[in-house]
C-alpha positions as CSV (number, residue, x, y, z in Angstrom):
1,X,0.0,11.5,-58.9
2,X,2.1,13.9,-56.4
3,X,1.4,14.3,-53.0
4,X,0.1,17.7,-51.7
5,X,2.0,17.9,-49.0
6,X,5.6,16.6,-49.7
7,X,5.3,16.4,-53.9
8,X,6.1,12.6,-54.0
9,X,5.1,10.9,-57.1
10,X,2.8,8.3,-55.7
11,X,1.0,5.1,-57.9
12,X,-2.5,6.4,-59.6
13,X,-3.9,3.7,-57.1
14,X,-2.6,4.7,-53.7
15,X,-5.0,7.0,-51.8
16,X,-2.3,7.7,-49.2
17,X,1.5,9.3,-49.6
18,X,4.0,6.6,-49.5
19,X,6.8,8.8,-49.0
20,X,4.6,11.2,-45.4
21,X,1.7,9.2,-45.1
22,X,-0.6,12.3,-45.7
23,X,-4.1,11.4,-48.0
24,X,-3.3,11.4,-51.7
25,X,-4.6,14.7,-53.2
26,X,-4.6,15.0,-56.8
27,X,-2.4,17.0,-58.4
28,X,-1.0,17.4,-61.7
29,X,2.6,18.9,-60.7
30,X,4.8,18.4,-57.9
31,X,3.6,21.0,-54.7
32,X,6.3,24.0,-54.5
33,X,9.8,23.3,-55.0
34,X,9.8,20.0,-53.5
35,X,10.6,17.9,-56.8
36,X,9.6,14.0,-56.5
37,X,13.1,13.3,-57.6
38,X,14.9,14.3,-55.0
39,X,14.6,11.4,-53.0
40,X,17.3,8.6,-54.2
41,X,15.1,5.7,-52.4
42,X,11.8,6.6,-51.3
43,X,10.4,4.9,-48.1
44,X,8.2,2.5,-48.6
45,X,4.8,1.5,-46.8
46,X,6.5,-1.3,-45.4
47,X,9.5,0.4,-43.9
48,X,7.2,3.3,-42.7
49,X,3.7,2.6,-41.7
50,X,1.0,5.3,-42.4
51,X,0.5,7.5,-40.1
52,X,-2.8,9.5,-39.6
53,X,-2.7,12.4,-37.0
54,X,-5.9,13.3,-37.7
55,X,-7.1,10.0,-35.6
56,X,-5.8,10.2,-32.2
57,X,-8.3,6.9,-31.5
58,X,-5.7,5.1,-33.0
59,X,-3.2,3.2,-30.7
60,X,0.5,3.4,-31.2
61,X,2.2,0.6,-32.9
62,X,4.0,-1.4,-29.3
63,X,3.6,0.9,-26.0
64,X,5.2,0.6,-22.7
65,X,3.6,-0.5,-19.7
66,X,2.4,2.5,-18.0
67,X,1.4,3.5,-21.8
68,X,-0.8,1.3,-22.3
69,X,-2.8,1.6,-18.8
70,X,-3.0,5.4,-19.7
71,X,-4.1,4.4,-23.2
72,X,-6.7,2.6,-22.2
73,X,-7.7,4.3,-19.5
74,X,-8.1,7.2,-21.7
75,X,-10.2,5.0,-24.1
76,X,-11.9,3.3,-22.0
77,X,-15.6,2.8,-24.0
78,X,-13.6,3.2,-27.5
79,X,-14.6,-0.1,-29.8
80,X,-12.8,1.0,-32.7
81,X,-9.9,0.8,-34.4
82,X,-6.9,-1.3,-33.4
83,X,-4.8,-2.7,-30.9
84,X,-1.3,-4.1,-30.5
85,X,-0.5,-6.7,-28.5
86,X,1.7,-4.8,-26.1
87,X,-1.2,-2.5,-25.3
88,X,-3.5,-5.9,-24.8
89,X,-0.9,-8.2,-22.7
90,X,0.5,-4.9,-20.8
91,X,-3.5,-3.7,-20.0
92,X,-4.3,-7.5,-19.1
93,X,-1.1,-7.9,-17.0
94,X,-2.2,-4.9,-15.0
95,X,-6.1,-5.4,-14.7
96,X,-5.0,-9.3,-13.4
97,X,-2.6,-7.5,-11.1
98,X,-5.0,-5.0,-9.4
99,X,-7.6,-8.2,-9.3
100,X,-5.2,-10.5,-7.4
101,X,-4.2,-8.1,-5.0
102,X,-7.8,-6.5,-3.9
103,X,-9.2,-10.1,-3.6
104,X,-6.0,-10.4,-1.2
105,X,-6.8,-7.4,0.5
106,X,-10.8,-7.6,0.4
107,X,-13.6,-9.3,-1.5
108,X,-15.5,-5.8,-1.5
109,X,-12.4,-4.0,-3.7
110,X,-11.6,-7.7,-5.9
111,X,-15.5,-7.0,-7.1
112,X,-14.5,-3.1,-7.5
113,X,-11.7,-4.0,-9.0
114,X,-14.1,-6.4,-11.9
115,X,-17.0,-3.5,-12.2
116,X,-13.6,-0.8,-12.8
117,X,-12.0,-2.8,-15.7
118,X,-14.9,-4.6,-17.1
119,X,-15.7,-2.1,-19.9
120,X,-11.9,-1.0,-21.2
121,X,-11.2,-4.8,-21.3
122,X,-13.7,-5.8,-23.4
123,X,-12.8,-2.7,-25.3
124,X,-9.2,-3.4,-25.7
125,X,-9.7,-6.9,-26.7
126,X,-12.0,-5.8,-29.4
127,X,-9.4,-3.6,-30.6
128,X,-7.1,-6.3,-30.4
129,X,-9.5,-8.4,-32.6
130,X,-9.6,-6.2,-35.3
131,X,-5.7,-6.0,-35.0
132,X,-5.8,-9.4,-36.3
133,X,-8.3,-8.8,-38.7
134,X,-10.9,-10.3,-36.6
135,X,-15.0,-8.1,-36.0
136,X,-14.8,-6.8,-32.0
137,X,-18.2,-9.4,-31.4
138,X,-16.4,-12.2,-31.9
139,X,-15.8,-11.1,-28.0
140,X,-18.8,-12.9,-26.8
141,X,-17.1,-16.7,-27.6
142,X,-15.8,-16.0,-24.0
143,X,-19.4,-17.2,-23.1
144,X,-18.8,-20.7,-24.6
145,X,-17.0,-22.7,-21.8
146,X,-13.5,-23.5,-22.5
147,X,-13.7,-23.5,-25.8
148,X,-14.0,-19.6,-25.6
149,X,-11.2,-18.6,-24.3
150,X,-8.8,-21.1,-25.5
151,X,-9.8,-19.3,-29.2
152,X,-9.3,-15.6,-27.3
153,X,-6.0,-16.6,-26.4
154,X,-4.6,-17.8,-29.6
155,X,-6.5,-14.5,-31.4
156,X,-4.9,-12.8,-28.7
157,X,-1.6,-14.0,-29.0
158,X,-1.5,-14.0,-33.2
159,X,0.8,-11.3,-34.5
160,X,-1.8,-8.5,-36.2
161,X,-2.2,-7.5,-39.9
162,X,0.8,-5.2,-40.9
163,X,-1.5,-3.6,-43.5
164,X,-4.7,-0.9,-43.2
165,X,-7.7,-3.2,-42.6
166,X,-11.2,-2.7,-42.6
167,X,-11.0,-1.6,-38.8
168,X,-7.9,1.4,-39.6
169,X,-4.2,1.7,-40.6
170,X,-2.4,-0.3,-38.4
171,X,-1.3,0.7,-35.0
């Protein structure tokens, strides 16, 4: 089967282009003059994960600090999809950060400061669950004492699935 977009001659079982990433249309022939050959060593999924830019819910694959508080921000509520761990750890680092230094400052803006990023933290850790593979209501083992999070942190911490999941592509 050829992709619609760039011709590459993808498996009959792939529903996505290995060589752009685009949704696998069918096709008979190669699109335009594009011929699948032309490409000595076509990337493969692993050197090149799928990329969807139809989805902009979908979190880059590692993000920089100030990325990932703007990320975050901007998906505050959004349960789906995935999370790396940079966009987790950098989004926890700040969140802890802000905490410390409002409870310094105030007890008033340390409680501010817990109502602000209550939601897009539970958020981002459910995204980061599904990273690893993991359904988003798993969450609520941060209720069991100890136990809890001692089992958020090592989920937290685990390197996620490098392949599309049930929760999206990755990153």
């Amino acid at each position: 089967m050829f992709c619609g977009k760039c011709g590459f001659q993808n498996p009959d079982s792939s529903s996505f282009c290995v060589n752009c990433g685009n949704p696998s249309q069918i096709a008979e022939t190669p699109v335009g003059s594009v011929s699948p050959f032309q490409n000595a060593q076509p990337v493969t999924a692993m050197q090149q994960p799928f990329q969807f830019v139809s989805s902009p819910s979908l979190a880059p694959r590692k993000m920089s600090f100030g990325d990932a508080i703007k990320y975050c921000f901007s998906n505050y509520a959004n349960f789906k999809g995935r999370a790396s761990r940079s966009e987790y750890w950098f989004f926890y680092l700040f969140t802890s950060l802000v905490s410390s230094v409002g409870y310094l400052v105030s007890t008033y803006l340390y409680v501010l400061a817990l109502l602000v990023f209550f939601v897009p933290q539970i958020a981002v850790l459910t995204r980061r669950l599904h990273d690893t593979g993991k359904a988003g209501t798993l969450a609520f083992v941060l209720l069991a004492p100890c136990v809890g999070g001692i089992l958020i942190l090592i989920w937290a911490c685990t390197e996620g699935e490098k392949s599309p999941n049930r929760f999206g592509p990755p990153w």
